[in-house]
MMTF fields as JSON, N, C-alpha, C and O atoms, coordinates in Angstrom:
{
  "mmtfVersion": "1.0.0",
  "mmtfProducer": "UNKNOWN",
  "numBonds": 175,
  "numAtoms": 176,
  "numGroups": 44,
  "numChains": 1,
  "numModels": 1,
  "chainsPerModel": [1],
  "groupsPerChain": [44],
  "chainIdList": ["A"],
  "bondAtomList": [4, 2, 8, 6, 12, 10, 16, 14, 20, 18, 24, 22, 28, 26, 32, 30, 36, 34, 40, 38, 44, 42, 48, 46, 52, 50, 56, 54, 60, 58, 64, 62, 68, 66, 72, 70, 76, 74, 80, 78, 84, 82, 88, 86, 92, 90, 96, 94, 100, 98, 104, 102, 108, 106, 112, 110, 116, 114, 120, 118, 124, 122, 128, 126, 132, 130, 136, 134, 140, 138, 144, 142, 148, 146, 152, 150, 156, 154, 160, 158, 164, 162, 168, 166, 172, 170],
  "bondOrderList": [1, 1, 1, 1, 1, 1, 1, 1, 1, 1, 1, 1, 1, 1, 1, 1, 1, 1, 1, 1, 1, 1, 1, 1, 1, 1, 1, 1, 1, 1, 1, 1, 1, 1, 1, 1, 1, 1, 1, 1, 1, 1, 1],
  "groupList": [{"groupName": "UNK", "atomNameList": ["N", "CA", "C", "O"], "elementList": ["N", "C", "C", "O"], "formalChargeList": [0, 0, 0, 0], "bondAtomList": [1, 0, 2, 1, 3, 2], "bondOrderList": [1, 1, 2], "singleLetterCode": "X", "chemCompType": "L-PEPTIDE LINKING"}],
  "groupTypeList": [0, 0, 0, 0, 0, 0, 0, 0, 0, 0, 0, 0, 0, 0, 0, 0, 0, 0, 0, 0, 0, 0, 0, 0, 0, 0, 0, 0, 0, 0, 0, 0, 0, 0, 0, 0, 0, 0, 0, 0, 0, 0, 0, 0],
  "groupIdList": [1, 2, 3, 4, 5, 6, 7, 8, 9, 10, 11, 12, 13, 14, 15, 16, 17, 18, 19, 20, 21, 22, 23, 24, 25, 26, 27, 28, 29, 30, 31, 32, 33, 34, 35, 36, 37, 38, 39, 40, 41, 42, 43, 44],
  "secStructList": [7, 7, 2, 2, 2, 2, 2, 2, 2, 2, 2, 2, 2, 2, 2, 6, 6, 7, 7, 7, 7, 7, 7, 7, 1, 7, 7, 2, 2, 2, 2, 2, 2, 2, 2, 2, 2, 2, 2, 2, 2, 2, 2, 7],
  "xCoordList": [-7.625, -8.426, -8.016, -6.836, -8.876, -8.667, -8.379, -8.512, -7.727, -7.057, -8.304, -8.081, -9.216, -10.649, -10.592, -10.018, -11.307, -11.551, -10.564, -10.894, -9.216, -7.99, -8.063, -7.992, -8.193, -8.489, -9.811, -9.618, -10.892, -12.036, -11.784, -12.129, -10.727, -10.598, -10.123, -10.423, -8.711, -7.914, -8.858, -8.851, -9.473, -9.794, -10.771, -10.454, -11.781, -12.552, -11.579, -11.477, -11.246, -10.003, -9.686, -10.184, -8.794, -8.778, -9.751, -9.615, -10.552, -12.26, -12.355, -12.228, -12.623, -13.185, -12.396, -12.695, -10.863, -10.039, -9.669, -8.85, -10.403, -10.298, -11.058, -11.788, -11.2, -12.547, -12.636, -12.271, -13.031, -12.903, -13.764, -14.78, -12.806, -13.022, -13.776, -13.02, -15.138, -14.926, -14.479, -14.442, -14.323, -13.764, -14.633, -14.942, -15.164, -15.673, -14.588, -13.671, -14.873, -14.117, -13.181, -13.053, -12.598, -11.888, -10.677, -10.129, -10.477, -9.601, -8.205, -8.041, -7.539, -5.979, -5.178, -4.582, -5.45, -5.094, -5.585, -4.837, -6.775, -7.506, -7.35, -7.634, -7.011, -6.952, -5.86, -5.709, -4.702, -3.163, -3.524, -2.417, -4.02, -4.116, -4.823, -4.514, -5.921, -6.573, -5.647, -5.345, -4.677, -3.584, -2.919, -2.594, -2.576, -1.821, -2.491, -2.13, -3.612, -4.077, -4.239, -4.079, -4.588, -4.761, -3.725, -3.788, -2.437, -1.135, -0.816, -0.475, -1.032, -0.556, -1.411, -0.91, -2.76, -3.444, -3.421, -3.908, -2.659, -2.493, -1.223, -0.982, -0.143, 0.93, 0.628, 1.512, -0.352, -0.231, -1.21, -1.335],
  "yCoordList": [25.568, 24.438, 24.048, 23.818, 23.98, 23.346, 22.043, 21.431, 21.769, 20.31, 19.446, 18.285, 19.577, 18.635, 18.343, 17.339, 19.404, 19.609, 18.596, 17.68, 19.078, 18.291, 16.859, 16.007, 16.628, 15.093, 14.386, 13.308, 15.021, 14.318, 14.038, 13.167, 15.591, 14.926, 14.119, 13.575, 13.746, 12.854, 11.284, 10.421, 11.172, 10.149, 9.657, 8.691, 10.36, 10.634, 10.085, 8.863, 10.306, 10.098, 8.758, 8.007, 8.411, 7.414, 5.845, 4.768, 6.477, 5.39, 4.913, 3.748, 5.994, 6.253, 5.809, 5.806, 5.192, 4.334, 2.984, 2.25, 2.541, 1.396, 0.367, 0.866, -0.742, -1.722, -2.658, -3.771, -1.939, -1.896, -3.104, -3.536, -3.384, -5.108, -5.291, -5.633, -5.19, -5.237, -6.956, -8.047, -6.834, -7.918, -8.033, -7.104, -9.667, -9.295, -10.454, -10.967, -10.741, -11.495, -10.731, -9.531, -11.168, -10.898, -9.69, -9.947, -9.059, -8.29, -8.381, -7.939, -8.819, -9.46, -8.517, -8.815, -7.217, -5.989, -5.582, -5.505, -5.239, -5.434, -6.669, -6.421, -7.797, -9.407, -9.21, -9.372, -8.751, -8.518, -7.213, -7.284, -6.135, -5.336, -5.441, -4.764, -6.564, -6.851, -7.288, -6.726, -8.499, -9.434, -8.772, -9.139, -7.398, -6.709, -6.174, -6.585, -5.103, -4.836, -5.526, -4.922, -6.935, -7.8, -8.225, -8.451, -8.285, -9.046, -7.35, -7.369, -6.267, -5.516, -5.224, -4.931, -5.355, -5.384, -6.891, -6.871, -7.892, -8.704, -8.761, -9.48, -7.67, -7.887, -6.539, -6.596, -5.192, -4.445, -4.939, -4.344],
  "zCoordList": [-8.241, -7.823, -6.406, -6.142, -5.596, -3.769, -4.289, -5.349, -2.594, -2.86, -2.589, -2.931, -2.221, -2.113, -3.657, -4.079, -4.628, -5.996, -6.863, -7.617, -6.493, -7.257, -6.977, -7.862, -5.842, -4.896, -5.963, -6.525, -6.098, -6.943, -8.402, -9.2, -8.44, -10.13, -10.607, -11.67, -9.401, -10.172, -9.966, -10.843, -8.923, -8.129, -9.529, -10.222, -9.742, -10.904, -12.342, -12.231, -12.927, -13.743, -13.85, -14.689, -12.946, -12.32, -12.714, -13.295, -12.094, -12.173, -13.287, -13.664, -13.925, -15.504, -16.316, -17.51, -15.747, -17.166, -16.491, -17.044, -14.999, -14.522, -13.947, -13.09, -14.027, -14.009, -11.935, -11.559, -11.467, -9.568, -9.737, -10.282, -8.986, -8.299, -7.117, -6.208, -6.696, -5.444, -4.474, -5.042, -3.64, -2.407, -1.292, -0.545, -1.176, -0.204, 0.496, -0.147, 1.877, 2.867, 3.814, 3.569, 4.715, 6.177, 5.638, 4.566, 5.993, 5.749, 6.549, 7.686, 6.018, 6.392, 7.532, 8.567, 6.845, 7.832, 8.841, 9.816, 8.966, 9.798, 10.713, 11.885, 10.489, 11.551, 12.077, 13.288, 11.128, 11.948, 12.675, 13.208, 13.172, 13.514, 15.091, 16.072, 14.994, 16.066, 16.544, 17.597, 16.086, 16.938, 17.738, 18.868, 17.046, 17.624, 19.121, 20.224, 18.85, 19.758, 20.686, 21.746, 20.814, 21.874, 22.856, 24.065, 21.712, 22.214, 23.349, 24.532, 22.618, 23.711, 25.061, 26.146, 24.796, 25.602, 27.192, 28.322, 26.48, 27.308, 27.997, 28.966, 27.235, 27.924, 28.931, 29.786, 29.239, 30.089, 31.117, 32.187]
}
């Protein structure tokens, strides 16, 4: 089995014994990530 194939099955698997939450709103990581970018962008 390719690692694509192996990658779907488990992913697949997975799904199929768990109840996905989706989220909506700001993404925390993404906001610290911009901070970042900016803070370095203002210090060059």
């Amino acid at each position: 089995m390719a690692g694509g194939e192996l990658a779907t099955a488990i992913h697949d698997r997975l799904l199929h014994h768990c109840e996905v939450v989706p989220i909506n709103g700001n993404s925390y990581r993404l906001k610290n990530r911009l901070q970042v970018i900016e803070r370095d962008t203002d210090v060059a």
